[in-house]
C-alpha positions as CSV (number, residue, x, y, z in Angstrom):
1,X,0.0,0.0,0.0
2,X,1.1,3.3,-0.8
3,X,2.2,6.1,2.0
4,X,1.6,9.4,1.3
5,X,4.4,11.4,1.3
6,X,3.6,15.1,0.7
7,X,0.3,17.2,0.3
8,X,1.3,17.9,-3.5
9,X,1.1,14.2,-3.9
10,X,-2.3,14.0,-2.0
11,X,-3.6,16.2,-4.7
12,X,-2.2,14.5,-7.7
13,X,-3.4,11.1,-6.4
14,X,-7.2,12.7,-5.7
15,X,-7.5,13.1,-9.3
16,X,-7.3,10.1,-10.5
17,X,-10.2,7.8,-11.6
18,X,-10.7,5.1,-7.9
19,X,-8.0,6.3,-4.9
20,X,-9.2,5.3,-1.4
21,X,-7.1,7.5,1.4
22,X,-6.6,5.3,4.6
23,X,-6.4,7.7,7.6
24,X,-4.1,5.7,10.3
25,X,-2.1,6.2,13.3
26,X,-0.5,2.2,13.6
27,X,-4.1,0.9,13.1
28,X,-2.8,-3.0,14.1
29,X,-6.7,-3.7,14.4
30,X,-6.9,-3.7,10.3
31,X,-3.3,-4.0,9.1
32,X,-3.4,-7.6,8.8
33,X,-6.5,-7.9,5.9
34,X,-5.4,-4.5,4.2
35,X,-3.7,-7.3,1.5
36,X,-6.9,-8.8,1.3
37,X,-9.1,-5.6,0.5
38,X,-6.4,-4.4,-2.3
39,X,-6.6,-7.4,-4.1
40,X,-10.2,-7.7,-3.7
41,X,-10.6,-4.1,-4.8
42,X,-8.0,-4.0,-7.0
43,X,-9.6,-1.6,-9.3
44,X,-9.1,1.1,-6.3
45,X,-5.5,2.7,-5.4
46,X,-5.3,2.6,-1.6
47,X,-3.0,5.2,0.1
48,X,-2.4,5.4,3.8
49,X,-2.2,9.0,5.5
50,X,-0.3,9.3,9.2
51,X,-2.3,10.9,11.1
52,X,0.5,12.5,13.2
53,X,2.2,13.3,9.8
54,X,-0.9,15.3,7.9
55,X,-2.7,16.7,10.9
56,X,-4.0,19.5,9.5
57,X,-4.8,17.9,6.3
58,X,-7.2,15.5,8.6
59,X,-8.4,18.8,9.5
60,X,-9.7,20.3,6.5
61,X,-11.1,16.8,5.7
62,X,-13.0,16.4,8.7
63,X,-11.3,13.4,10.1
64,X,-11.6,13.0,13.7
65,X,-11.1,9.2,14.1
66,X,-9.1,6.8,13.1
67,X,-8.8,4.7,10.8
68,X,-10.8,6.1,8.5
69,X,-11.5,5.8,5.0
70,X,-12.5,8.4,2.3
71,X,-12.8,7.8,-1.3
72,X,-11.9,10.0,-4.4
73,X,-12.5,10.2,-8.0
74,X,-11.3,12.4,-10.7
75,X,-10.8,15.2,-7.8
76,X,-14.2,14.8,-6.2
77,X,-15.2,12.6,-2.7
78,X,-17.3,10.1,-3.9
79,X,-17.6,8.2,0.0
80,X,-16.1,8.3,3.1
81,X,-16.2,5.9,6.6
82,X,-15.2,8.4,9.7
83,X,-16.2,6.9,12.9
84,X,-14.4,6.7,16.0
85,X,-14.6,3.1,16.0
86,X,-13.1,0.2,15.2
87,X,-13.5,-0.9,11.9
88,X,-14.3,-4.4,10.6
89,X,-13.3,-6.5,7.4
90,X,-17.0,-6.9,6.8
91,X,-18.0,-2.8,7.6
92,X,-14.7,-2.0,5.3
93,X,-16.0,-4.0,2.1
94,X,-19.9,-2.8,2.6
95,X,-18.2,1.1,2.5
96,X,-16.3,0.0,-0.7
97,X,-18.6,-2.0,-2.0
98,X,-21.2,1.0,-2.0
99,X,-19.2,3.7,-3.9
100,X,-20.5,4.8,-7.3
């Protein structure tokens, strides 16, 4: 999975046609299926975004807990799963499973 590395790279990657940003802060809870979902999905780019690194872009996107998921195509959110709890394989497919 790719890490973001840079807020110009957030809005390169935002653009393109099925990028899901994963919001994390060592989220051990869901590392070990992450495989699983990108070859699942494997139409979607999946990125990770540190928390501790991008705080203020967490900010400006609302994100409050952690993990968190929120979904981009050609520049515009097409889903997002912010909750301050913890996130299941199952809840994690049903969110990706009901973008458009």
């Amino acid at each position: 999975m790719k890490k973001l590395e840079s807020l110009e790279q957030f809005e390169q990657l935002k653009q393109e046609e099925k990028v899901i940003f994963l919001f994390t802060a060592d989220c051990r809870v869901i590392e070990p299926f992450l495989p699983t979902l990108e070859t699942e999905f494997a139409e979607y780019e999946f990125v990770t975004i540190d928390r501790d690194e991008f705080i203020d872009l967490c900010s400006q996107l609302d994100i409050f807990g952690i993990p968190s998921f929120v979904a981009f195509s050609k520049g515009t959110e097409t889903g997002r799963f912010v909750s301050k709890n913890r996130k299941t394989k199952e809840e994690i497919e049903e969110f990706i499973n009901s973008l458009t």
